[in-house]
FIDOPA-14571 format. One line per 8 residues: number of its first residue (from 1); their letters; for each residue x, y, z of C-alpha. Coordinates in nm, 3 decimals, always signed. Each point is the difference from the previous one (the first is absolute). Example, Ala and Ser with C-alpha at 12.3 -4.5 7.8 and 13.67 -1.06 7.14 Angstrom:
BEGIN
1	as	+1.230,-0.450,+0.780  +0.137,+0.344,-0.066
END
This chain:
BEGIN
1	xxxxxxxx	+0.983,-0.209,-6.068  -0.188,-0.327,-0.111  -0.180,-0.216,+0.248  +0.131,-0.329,-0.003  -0.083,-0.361,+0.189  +0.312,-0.089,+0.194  +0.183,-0.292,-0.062  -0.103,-0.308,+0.257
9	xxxxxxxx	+0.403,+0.014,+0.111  -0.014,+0.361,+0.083  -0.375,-0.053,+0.094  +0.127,-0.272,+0.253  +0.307,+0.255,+0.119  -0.252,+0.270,+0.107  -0.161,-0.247,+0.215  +0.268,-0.143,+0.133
17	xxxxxxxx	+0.088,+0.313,+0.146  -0.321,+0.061,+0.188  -0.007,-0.367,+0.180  +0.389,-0.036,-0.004  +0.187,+0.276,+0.206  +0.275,-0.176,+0.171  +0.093,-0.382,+0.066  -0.243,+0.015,+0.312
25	xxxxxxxx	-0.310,+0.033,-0.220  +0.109,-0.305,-0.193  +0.024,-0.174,+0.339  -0.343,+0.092,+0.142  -0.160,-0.069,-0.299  +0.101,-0.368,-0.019  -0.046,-0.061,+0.346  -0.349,+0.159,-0.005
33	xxxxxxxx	-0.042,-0.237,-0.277  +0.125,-0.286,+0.216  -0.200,+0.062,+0.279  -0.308,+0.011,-0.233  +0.065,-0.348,-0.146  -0.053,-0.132,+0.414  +0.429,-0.056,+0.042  +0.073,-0.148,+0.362
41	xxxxxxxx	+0.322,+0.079,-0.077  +0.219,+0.286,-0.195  +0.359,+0.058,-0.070  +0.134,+0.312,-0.131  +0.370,+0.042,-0.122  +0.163,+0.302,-0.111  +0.359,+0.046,-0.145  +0.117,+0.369,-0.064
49	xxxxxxxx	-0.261,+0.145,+0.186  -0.249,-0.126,-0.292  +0.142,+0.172,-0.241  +0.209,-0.327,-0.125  -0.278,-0.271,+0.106  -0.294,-0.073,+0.219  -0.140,-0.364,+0.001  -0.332,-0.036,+0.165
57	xxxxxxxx	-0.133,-0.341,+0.081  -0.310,-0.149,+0.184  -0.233,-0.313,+0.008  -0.284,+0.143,-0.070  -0.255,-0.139,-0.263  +0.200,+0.106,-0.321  -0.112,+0.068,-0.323  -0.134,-0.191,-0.301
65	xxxxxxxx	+0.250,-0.086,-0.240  -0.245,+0.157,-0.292  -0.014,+0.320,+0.260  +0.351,+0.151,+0.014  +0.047,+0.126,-0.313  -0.315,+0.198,+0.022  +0.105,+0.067,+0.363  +0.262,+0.237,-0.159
73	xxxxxxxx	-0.234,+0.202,-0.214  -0.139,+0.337,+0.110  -0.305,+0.047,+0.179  -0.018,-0.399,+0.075  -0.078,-0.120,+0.323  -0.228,-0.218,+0.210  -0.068,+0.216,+0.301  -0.244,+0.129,-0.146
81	xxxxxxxx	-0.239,+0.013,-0.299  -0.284,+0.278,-0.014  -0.022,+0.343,+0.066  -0.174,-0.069,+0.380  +0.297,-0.202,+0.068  +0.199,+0.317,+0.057  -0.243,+0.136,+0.246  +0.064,-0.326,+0.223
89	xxxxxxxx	+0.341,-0.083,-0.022  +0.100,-0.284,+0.245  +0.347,-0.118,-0.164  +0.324,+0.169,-0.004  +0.194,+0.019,-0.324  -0.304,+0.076,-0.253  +0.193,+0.240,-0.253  -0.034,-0.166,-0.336
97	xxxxxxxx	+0.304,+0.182,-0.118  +0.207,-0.128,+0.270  +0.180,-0.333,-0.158  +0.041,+0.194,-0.351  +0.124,+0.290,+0.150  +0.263,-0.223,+0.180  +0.055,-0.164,-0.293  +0.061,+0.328,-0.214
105	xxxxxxxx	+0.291,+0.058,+0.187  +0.193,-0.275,+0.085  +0.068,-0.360,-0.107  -0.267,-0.201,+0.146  +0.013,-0.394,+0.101  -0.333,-0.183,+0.086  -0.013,-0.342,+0.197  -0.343,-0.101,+0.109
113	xxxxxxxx	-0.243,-0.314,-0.006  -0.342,+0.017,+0.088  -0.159,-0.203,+0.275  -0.247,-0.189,-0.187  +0.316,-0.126,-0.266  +0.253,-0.195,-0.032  +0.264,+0.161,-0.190  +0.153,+0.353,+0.051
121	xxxxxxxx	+0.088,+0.253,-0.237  +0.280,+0.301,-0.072  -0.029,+0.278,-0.178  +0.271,+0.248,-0.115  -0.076,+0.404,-0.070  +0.265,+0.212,-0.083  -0.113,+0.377,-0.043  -0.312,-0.064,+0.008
129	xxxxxxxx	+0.004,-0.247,-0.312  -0.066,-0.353,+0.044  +0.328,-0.252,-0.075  -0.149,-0.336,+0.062  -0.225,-0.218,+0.218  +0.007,-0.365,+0.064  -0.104,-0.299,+0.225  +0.231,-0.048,+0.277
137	xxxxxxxx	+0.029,-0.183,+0.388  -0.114,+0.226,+0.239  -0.122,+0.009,+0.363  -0.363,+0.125,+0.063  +0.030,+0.384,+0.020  +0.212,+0.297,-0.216  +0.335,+0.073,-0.018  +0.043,+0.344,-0.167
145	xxxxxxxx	+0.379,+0.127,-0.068  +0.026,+0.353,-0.149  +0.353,+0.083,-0.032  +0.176,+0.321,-0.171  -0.291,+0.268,+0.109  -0.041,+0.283,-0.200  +0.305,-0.142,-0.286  -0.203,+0.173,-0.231
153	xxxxxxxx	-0.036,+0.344,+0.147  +0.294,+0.137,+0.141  -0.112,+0.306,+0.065  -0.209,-0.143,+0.306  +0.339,-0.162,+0.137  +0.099,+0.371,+0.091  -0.322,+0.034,+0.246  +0.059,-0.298,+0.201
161	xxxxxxxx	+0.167,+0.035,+0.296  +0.310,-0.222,+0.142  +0.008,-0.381,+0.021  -0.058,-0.047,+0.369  -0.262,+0.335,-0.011  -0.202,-0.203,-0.254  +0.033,-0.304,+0.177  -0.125,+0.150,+0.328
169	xxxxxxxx	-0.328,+0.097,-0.171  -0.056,-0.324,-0.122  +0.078,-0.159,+0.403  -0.229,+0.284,+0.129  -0.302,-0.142,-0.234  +0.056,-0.333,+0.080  +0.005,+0.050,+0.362  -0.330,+0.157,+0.009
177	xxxxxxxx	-0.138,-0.305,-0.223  +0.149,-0.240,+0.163  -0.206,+0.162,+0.329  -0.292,+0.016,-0.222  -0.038,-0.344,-0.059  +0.151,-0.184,+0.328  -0.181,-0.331,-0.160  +0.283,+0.070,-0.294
185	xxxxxxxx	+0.358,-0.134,+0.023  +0.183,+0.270,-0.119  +0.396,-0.029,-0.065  +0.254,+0.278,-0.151  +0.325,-0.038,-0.157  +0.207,+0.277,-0.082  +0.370,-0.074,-0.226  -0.033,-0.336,+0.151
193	xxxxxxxx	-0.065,+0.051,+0.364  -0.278,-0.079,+0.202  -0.213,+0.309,+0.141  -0.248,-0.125,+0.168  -0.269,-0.238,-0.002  -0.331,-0.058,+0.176  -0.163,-0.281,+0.141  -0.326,+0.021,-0.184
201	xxxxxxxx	-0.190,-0.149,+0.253  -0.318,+0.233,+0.001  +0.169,+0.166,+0.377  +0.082,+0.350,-0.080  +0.189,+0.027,+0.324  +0.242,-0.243,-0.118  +0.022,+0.193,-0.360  +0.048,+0.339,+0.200
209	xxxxxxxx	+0.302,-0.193,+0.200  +0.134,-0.166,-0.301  +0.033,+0.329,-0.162  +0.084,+0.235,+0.286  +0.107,-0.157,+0.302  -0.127,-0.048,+0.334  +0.103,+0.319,+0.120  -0.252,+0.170,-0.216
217	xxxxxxxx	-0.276,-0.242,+0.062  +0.039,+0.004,+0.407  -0.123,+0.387,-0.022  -0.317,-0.145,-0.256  -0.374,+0.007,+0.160  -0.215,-0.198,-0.226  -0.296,+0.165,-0.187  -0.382,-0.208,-0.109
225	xxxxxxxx	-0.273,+0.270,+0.001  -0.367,+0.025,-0.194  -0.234,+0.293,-0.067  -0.236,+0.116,-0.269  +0.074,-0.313,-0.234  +0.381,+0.076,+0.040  +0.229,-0.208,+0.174  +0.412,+0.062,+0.103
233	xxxxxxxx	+0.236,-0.202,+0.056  +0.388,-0.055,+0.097  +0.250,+0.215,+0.260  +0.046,+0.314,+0.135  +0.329,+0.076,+0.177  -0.014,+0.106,+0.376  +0.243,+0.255,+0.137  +0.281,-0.250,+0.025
241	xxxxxxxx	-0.004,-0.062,-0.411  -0.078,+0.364,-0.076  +0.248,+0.097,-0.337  +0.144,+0.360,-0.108  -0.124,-0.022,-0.323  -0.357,-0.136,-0.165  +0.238,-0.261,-0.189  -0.167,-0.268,+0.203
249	xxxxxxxx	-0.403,+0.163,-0.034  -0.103,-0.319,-0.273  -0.365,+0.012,-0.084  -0.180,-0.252,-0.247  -0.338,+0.020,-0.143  -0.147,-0.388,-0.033  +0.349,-0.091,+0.025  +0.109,+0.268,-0.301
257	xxxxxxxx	+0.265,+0.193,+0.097  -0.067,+0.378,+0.001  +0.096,+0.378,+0.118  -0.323,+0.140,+0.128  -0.024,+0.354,+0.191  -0.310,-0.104,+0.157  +0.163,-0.286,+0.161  +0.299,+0.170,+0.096
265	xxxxxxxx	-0.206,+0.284,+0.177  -0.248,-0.259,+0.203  +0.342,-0.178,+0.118  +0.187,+0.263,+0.125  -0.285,+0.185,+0.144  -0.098,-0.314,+0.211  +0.355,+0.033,+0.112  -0.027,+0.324,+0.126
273	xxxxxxxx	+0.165,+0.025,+0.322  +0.084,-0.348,+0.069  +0.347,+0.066,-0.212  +0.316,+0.251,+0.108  -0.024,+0.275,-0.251  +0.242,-0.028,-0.278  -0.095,-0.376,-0.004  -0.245,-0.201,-0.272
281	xxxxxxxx	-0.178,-0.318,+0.054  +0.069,-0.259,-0.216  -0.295,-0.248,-0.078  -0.054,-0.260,-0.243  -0.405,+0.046,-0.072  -0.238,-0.185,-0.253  -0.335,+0.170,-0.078  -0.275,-0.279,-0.119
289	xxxxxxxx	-0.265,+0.248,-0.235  -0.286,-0.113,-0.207  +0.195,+0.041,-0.372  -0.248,+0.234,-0.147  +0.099,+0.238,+0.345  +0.345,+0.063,-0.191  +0.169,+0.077,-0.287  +0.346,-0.108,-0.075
297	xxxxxxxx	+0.020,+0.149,-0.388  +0.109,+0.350,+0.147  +0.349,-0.023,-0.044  +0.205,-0.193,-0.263  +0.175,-0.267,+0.246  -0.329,-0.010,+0.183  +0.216,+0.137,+0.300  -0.273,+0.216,+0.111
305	xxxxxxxx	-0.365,+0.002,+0.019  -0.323,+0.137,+0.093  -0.267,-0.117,+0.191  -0.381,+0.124,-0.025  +0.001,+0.033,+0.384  +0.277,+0.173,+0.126  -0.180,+0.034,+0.317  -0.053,-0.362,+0.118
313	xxxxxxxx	+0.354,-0.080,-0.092  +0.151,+0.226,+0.225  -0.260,-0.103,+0.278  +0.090,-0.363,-0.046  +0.348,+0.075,+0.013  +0.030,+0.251,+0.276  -0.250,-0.187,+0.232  +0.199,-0.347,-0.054
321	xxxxxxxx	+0.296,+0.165,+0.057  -0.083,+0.189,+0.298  -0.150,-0.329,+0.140  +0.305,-0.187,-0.070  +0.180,+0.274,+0.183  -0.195,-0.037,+0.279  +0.049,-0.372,+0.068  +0.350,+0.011,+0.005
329	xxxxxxxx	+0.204,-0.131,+0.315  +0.130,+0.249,+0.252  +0.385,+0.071,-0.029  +0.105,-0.226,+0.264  -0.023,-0.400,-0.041  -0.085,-0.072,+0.357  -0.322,-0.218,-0.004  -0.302,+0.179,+0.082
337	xxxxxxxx	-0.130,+0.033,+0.393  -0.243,+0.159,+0.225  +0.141,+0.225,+0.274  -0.134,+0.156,+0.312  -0.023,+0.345,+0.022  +0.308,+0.178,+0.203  -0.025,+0.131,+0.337  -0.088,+0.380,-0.055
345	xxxxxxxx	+0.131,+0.038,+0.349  +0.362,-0.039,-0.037  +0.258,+0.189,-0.151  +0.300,-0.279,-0.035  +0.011,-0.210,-0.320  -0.279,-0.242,+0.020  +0.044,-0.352,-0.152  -0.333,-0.109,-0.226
353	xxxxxxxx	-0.082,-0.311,+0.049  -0.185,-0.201,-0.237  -0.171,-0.314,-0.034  -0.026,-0.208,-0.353  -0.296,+0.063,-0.249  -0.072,-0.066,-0.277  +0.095,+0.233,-0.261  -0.292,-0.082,-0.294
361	xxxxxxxx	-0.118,+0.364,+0.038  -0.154,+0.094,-0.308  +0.162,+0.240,-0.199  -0.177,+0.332,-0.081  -0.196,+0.022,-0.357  -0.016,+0.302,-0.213  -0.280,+0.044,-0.237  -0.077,+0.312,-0.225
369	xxxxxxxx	-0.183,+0.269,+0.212  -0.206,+0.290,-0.117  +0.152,+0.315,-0.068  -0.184,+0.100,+0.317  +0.043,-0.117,+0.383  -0.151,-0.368,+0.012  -0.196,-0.100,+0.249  +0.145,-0.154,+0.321
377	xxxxxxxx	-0.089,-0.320,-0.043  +0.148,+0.035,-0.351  +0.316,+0.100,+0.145  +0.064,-0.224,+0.294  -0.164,-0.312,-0.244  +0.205,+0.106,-0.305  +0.330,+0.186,+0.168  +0.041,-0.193,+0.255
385	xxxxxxxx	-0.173,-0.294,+0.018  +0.088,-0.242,+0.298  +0.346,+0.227,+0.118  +0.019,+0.000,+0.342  -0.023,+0.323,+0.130  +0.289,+0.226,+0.047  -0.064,+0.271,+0.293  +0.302,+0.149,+0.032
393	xxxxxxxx	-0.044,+0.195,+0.367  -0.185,+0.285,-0.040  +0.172,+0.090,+0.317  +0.326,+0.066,-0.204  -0.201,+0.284,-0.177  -0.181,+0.170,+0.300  +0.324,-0.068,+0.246  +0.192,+0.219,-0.256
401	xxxxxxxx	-0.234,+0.244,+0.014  -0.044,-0.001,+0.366  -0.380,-0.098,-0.017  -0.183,-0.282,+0.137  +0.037,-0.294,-0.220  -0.348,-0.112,-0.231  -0.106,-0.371,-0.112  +0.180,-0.047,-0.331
409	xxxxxxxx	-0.249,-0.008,-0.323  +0.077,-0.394,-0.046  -0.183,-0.118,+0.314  -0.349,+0.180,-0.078  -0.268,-0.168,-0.129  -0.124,+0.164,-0.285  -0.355,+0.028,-0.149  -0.089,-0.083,-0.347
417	xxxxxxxx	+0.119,+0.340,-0.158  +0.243,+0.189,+0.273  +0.095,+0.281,-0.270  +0.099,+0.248,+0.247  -0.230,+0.308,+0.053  +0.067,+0.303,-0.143  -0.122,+0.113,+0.387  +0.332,+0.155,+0.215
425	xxxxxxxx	+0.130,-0.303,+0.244  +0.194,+0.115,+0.299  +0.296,-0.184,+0.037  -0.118,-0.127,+0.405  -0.255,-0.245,-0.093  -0.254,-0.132,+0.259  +0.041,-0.408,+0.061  -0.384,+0.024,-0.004
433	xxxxxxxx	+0.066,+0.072,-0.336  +0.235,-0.277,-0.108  -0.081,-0.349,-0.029  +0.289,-0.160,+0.042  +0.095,-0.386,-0.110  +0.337,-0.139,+0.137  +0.227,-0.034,-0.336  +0.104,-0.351,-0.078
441	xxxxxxxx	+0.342,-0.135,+0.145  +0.256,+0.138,-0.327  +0.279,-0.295,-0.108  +0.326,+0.116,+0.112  +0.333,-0.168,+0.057  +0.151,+0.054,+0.352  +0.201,+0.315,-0.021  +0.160,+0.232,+0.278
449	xxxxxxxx	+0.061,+0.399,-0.062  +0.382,+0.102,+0.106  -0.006,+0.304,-0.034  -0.027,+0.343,-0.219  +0.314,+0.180,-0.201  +0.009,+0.348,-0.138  -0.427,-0.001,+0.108  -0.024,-0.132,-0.367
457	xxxxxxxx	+0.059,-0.373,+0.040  -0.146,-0.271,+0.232  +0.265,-0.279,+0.033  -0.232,-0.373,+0.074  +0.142,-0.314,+0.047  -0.258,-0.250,-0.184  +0.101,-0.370,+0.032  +0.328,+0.025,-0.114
465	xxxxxxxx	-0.016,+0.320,-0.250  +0.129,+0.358,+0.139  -0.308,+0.229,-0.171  +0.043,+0.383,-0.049  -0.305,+0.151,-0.053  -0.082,+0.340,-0.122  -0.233,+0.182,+0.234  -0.164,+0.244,-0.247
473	xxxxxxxx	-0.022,-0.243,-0.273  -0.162,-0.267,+0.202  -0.256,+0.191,+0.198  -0.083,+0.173,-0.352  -0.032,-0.355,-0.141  -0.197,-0.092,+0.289  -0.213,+0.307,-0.077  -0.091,-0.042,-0.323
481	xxxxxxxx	-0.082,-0.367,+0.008  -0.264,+0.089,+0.275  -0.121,+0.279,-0.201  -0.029,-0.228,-0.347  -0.181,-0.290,+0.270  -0.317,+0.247,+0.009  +0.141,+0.157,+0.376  -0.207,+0.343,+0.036
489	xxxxxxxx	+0.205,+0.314,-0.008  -0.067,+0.196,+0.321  -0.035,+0.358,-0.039  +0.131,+0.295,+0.257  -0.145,+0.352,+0.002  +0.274,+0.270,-0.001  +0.079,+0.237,+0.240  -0.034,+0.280,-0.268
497	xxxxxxxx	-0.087,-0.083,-0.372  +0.291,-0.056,-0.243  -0.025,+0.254,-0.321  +0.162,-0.207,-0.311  +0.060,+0.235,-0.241  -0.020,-0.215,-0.344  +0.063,+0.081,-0.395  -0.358,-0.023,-0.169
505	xxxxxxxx	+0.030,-0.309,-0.184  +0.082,-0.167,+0.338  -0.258,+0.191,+0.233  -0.272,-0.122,-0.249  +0.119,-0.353,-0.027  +0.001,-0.038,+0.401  -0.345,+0.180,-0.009  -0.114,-0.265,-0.305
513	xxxxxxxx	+0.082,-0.277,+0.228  -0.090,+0.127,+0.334  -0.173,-0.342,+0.110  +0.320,-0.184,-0.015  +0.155,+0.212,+0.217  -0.310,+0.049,+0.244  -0.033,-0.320,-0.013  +0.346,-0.087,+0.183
521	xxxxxxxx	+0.021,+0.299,+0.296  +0.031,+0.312,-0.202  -0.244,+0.280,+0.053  +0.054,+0.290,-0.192  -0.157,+0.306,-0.207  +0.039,+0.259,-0.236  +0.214,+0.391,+0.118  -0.008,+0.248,-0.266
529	xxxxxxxx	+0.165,-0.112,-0.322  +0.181,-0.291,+0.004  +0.022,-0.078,+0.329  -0.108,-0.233,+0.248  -0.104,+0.024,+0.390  +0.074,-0.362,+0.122  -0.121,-0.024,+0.317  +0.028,-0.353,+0.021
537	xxxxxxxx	+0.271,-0.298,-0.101  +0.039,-0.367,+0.097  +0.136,-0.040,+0.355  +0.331,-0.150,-0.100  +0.111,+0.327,-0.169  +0.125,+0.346,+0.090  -0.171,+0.291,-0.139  +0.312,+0.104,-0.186
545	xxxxxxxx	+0.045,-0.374,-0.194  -0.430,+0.011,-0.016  +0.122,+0.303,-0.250  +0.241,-0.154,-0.176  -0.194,-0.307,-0.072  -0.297,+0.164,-0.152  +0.218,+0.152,-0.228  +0.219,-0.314,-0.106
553	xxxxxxxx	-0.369,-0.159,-0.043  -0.151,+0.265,-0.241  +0.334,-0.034,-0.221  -0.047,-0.399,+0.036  -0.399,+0.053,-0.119  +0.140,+0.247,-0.277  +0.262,-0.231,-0.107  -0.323,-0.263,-0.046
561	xxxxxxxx	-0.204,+0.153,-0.173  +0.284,+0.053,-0.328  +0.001,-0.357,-0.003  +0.222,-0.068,+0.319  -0.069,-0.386,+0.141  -0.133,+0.079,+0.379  -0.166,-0.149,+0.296  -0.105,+0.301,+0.147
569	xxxxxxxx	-0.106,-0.203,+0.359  +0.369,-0.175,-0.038  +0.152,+0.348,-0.038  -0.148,+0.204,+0.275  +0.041,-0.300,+0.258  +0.378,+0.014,-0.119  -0.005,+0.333,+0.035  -0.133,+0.020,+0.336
577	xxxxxxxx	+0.183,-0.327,+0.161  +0.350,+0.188,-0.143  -0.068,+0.345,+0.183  -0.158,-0.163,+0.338  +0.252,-0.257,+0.058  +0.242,+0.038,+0.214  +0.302,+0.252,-0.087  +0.349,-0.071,-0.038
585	xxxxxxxx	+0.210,+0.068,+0.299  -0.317,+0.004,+0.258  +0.094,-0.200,+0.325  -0.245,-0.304,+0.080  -0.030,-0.212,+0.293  +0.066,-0.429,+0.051  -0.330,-0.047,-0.022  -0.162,+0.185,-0.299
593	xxxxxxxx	+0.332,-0.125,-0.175  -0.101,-0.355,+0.098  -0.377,+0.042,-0.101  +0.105,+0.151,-0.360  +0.246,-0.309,-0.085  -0.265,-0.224,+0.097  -0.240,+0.142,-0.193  +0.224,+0.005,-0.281
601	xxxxxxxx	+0.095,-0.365,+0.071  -0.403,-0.119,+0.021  -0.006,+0.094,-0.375  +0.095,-0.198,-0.302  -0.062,+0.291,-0.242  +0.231,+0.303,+0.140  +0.345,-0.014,-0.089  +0.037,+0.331,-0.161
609	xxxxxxxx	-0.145,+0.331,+0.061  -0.249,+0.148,-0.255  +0.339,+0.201,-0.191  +0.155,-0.307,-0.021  +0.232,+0.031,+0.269  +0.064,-0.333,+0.206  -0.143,-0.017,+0.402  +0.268,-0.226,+0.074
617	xxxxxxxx	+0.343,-0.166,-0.105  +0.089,-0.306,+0.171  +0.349,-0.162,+0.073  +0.075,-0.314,+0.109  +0.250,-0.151,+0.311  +0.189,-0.123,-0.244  +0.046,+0.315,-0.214  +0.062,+0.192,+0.318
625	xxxxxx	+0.299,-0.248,+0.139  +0.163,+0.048,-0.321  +0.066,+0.353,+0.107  +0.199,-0.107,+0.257  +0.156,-0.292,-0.172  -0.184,-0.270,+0.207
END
């Protein structure tokens, strides 16, 4: 067989078929190319799902009448012009293929007039060959029609899916463009109806409700977060506008939009227990990065990319998110108050009182930590800076247990480093031994405990809104946000030591990382072959879920160290607040019911447990009287 030169046709066909795979790659390569020439505004329309037409126009600078012919030749573009350019690529559409390869298959009509002339031009392609071009009246910007896609190779016709299946795709794109650029008016037309259309006012709350509702942009926290030269911006949903699907997960790259693992995984790892399993947050999230920090010319349709540090992307992402998480509201609307502790006397329903304050509490900031335990002054500066301090009652804890209650780990004042000692602490502390600082009034609305059903739920009346809250799930939540605030983890000596009998990839992962668990009330040592003798576990735990929860924590370290995102701290205070909070089904008194929803209601960040589940549901009068027709 003879090696030949193609012909430029079949040459041109080739190509075509690399840049052109459906009607939505015609699409996002003329808007790109819109949005490149500075439009304000851009109108799409579509007829056929693309297949029979797709007009694109905009009023952005144009192009030179001498310009569009050569605008339709391969390899021709402005975006850029050396080899360096590629390694710093701030525009979107820079494929110098793209326009001929549009051209190649379909019948092309150009309408344009550059800014700095007077007089427009249009230019005709059919199959890639040029029919004419002349002077003509045209408003500042491009019109480009392409009708009859792929006329000239059937045999792609048969790949494409239905009308309304292609049209979809093209909607999808233009959504997350149109969220892109909020500064851009965007407007689609599909077989003559209006889609949507977005304000273009530079607000991307108003693009988010233009092109999903309010319903979806109630349950929206707002994201603006900076670290290591990176910067994030945009929305995170709350549990309220959590999705079954990632559909909604839309992720640019300086405003390019992409699929990127990396950000995915920083995303949904930040989520971690804030959302009921089964659920996804959605989030609309632009990543600002130096352009030499990532290449977009690792996939054809520059759909996905790589950055050259995968590391500070998913800090800067998980941090901002976790941060945004943090600040949200609490689940009921009441405006915040501070309350008075309830009597601890009394066993009938007390009524909390409260008096207005101001509710400018700061919310809590998240910033990348070491792999190992920060400092405390790292965690209650970075963590949570300004909260007010929970305390739930440590008298629910030791009143369960039938021991004398203990100041709570919130009202000590701590020293410059309070890691805990890997030294055996008795669960009866000394008060010559605490130091104790009265905790700062918490805001709370007024709210009044009714009562207790199935010992699962605590029914509250809180101005105006019956709230059912979930015992276990809110003292766990209650837990674990003490334990993340830098609380120390009291330790208990047992009675007889606990023999965990471990496989040996776990025994020496718990052995690797002894200090972690020393660190937080464990006290243990090696018995024969893999075993351990714990003789020691934090206070909140029995010996039997002490056990359990070294072994869930070796598999959790295992699972790390094959790649496996983790926060080991974050896990083993999960861990622990899950197993010592209180059970399902175990009877509780007035009081330690009242001290647990107030401490619950003090806090703008808990509204979930750390598996997701929600501490509370709330129902209002109104929703109530409906049940009985009121």
């Amino acid at each position: 067989m003879r090696i030949q030169q193609l012909p430029k046709q079949t040459a041109d066909l080739i190509a075509a078929g690399e840049v052109v795979e459906r009607p939505l790659s015609v699409v996002k390569e003329l808007v790109e190319n819109a949005l490149d020439a500075c439009a304000s505004k851009i109108i799409v329309e579509i007829a056929g799902g693309g297949l029979l037409s797709i007009r694109v126009t905009d009023d952005g600078s144009g192009m030179r009448a001498a310009e569009t012919t050569t605008a339709f030749l391969r390899h021709a573009t402005s975006k850029i012009a050396t080899a360096d350019d590629l390694f710093a690529i701030g525009t979107l559409g820079f494929r110098g293929e793209a326009l001929c390869a549009i051209g190649a298959v379909s019948r092309v009509s150009l309408l344009t007039r550059h800014i700095d002339e007077l007089e427009g031009s249009k230019t005709v392609l059919e199959g890639g060959e040029l029919h004419f071009t002349e002077e003509a009246a045209a408003a500042q910007g491009t019109t480009i029609v392409v009708r009859d896609l792929f006329y000239n190779t059937p045999a792609r016709l048969k790949f494409l899916k239905k009308d309304y299946i292609e049209a979809g795709y093209i909607e999808s794109m233009l959504t997350k463009m149109a969220l892109a650029f909020p500064h851009v008016a965007f407007r689609f037309i599909k077989d003559n109806k209006d889609i949507f259309s977005t304000p273009g006012d530079g607000n991307l709350t108003g693009a988010v409700y233009a092109l999903f509702g309010g319903a979806f942009s109630k349950g929206l926290l707002p994201i603006e977060y900076e670290n290591d030269g990176l910067s994030v911006t945009g929305f995170v949903s709350n549990q309220q506008g959590a999705q079954k699907s990632r559909k909604k997960q839309i992720f640019f790259v300086n405003r390019r939009v992409v699929r990127n693992t990396t950000m995915q995984a920083a995303l949904e790892e930040a989520c971690k227990g804030k959302l009921t399993s089964g659920y996804y947050p959605a989030c609309i999230l632009n990543l600002d990065i130096d352009l030499s920090m990532v290449d977009v010319n690792v996939h054809p349709a520059k759909m996905e990319i790589k950055f050259a540090r995968e590391r500070s992307v998913f800090d800067v992402i998980y941090f901002g998110v976790k941060n945004a998480l943090q600040g949200g509201q609490p689940f009921y609307s009441a405006p915040a108050r501070t309350a008075a502790a309830p009597s601890l006397q009394s066993e009938a329903p007390p009524v909390v009182k409260a008096s207005v304050a101001p509710a400018s509490a700061s919310a809590p900031v998240f910033r990348p930590a070491p792999p190992l335990r920060p400092s405390a002054a790292e965690i209650t500066a970075d963590i949570r800076t300004q909260q007010q301090s929970h305390g739930l009652a440590n008298d629910i804890l030791w009143q369960l247990s039938d021991m004398p209650p203990v100041p709570s780990a919130a009202q000590y004042s701590f020293a410059e480093e309070p890691t805990v000692s890997a030294a055996i602490v008795p669960p009866m502390i000394e008060e010559a031994e605490a130091q104790i600082a009265l905790p700062a009034e918490s805001p709370v609305p007024d709210f009044r405990v009714v009562g207790e059903i199935f010992t699962v739920y605590i029914l509250v009346e809180c101005e105006g809104q019956l709230l059912l809250f979930d015992k276990h799930a809110a003292h766990e939540a209650i837990l674990y946000e003490r334990l993340l605030s830098g609380a120390a983890v009291e330790s208990q000596l047992l009675l007889a030591p606990e023999i965990v009998v471990l496989e040996g990839a776990l025994y020496h992962t718990i052995l690797d990382n002894k200090e972690l668990f020393f660190d937080n009330g464990f006290d243990f040592e090696p018995y024969g072959e893999s075993c351990l003798a714990v003789r020691a576990c934090p206070a909140l735990l029995d010996a039997s879920d002490a056990a359990s929860l070294l072994e869930e924590m070796a598999d959790n370290l295992l699972q790390h160290k094959k790649g496996a995102a983790l926060n080991i701290y974050e896990a083993l205070y999960h861990q622990i607040a899950c197993k010592g909070a209180l059970k399902q089904g175990k009877a509780t008194s007035m009081t330690e019911n009242t001290a647990l929803v107030r401490d619950v209601l003090s806090s703008p960040t808990i509204r979930n447990c750390p598996h997701g589940r929600p501490v509370a549901v709330e129902k209002s009068k109104r929703e109530i009287e409906k049940w009985f027709f009121r």
